[in-house]
C-alpha positions as CSV (number, residue, x, y, z in Angstrom):
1,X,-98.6,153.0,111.8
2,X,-98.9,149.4,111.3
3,X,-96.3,146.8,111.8
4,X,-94.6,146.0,108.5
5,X,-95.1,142.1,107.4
6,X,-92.6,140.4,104.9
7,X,-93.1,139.6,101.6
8,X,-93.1,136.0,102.2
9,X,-96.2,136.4,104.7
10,X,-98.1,138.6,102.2
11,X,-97.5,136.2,99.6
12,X,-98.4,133.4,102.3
13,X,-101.8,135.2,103.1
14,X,-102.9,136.0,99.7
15,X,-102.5,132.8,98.5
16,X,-104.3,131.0,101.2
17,X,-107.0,133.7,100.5
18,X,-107.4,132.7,96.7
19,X,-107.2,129.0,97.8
20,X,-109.9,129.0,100.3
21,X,-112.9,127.0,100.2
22,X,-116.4,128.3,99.6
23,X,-117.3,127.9,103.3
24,X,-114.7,130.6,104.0
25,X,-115.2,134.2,103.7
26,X,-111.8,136.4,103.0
27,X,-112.7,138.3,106.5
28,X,-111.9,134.5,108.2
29,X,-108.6,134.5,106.7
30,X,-107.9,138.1,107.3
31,X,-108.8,136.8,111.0
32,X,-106.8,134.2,110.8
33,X,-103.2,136.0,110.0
34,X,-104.6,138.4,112.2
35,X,-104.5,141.0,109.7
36,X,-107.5,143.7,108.7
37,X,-109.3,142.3,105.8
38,X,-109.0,145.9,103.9
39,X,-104.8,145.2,104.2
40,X,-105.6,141.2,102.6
41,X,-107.5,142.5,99.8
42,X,-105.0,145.2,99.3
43,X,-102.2,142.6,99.3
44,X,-104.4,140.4,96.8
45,X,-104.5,143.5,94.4
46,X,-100.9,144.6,94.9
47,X,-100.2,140.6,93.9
48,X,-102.6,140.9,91.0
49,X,-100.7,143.5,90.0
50,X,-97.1,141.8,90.5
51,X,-96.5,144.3,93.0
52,X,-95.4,142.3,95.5
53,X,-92.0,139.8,95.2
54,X,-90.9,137.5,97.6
55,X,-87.7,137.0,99.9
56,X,-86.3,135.2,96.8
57,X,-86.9,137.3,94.1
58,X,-90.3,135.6,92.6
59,X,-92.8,137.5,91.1
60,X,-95.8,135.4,91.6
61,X,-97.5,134.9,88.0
62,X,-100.0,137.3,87.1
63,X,-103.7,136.2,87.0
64,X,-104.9,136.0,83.5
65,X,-108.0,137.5,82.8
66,X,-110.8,135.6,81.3
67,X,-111.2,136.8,78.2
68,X,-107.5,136.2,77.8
69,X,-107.7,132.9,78.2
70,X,-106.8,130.9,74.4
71,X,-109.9,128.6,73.2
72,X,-107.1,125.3,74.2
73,X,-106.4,126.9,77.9
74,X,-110.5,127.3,77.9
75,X,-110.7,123.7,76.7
76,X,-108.5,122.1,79.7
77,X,-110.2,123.9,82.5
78,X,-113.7,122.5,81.0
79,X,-111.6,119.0,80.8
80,X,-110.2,119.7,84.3
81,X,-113.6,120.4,85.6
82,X,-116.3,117.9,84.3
83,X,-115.4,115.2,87.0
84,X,-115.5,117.7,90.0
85,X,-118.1,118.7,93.0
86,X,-119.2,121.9,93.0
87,X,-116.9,122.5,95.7
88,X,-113.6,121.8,94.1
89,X,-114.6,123.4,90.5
90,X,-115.1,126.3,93.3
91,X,-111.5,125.8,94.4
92,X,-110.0,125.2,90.9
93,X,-111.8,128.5,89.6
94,X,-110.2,130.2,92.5
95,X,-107.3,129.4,91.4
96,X,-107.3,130.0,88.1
97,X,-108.8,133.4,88.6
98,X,-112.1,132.8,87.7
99,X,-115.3,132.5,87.8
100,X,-117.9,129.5,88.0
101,X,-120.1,130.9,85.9
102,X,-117.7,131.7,83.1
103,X,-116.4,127.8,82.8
104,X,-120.6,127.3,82.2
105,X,-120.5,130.4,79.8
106,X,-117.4,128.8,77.9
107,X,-119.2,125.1,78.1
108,X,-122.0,126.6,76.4
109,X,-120.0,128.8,73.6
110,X,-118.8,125.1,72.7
111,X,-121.5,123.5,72.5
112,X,-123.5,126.1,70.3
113,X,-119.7,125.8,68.1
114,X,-120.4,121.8,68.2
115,X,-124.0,121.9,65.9
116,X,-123.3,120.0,62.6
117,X,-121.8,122.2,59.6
118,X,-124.4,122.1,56.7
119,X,-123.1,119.7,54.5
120,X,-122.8,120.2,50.1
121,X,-126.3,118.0,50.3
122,X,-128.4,120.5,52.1
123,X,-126.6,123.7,50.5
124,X,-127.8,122.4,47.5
125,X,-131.7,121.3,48.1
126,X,-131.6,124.8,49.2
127,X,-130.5,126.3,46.2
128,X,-133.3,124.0,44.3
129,X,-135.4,124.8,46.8
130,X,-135.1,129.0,46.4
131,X,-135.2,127.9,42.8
132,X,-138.8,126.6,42.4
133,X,-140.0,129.4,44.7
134,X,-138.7,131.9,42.5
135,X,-140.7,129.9,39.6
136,X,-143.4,129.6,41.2
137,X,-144.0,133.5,42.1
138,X,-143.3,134.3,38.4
139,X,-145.9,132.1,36.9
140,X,-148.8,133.1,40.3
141,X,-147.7,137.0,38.8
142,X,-148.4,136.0,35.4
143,X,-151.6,134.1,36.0
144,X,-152.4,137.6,38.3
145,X,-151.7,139.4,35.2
146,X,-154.0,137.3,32.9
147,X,-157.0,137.0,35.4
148,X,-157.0,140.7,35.7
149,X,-156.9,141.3,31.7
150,X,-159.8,138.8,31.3
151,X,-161.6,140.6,34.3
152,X,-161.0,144.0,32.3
153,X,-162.3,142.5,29.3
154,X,-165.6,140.9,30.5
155,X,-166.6,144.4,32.0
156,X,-166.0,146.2,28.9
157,X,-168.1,143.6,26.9
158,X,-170.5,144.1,29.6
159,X,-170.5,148.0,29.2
160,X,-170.6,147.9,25.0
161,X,-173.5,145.6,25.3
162,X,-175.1,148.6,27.8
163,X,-174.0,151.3,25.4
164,X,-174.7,149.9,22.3
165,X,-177.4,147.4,23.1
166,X,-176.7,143.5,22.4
167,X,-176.2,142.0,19.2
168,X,-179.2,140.1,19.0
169,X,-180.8,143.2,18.9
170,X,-179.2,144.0,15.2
């Protein structure tokens, strides 16, 4: 059985582990507090999970997940981010509990939110617009309508005069 480690060297570990740097791996800091990496990540969960308390009493703040994040707490982290490298947005996600991809996800969402609302002027060209089209289909149906009865008519002249022979004839 292993050797038991306080609370305030657990915390201590797991919180160099979410602060690490993207050159660093979490077996390197598993290495570093010469601990097995399977016992860091364990640790990471348990504090996740507010498992673990320090000496004093603290229950270290549970990580939010990112779809629990409010659109204002979304907002700030995009704020807090613009200016940085892609190192330190690394950093800052990694402490926030999330990912770099999701800040580009969330950066996106706002700027699909950010197209101009359709203003009274173009709601109602529209409306005229659906308007004349409607007109316009009625009176092509109508002129359908008449080109076909005048096409029906010319082929039954055209069959009397066959029948009954042409007037000129009487």
């Amino acid at each position: 059985m292993g050797i038991r480690q306080s609370t305030t060297f657990k915390l201590k570990a797991v919180e160099r582990a979410l602060n690490r740097t993207t050159s660093e791996t979490l077996e390197d800091i598993a290495q570093q507090f010469n601990i097995g990496y399977s016992t860091l990540t364990r640790w990471m969960s348990a504090a996740r999970q507010n498992k673990i308390v320090s000496d004093s009493g603290e229950i270290p703040a549970r990580e939010k997940r990112p779809r629990d994040w409010t659109a204002q707490e979304k907002l700030q982290a995009l704020v807090d981010t613009e200016a940085l490298s892609d190192q330190e947005t690394g950093r800052y996600c990694r402490g926030k509990g999330i990912f770099q991809h999701q800040i580009e996800q969330w950066k996106q969402a706002l700027m699909n939110q950010a197209s101009p609302p359709k203003t009274d002027k173009l709601v109602a060209e529209n409306r005229t617009l659906k308007q004349e089209n409607k007109q316009l289909q009625r009176e092509l149906q109508r002129k359908e309508k008449a080109l076909a009865e005048a096409a029906a008519l010319l082929i039954l002249k055209k069959k009397a005069q066959a029948l009954f022979g042409s007037d000129e004839d009487n």
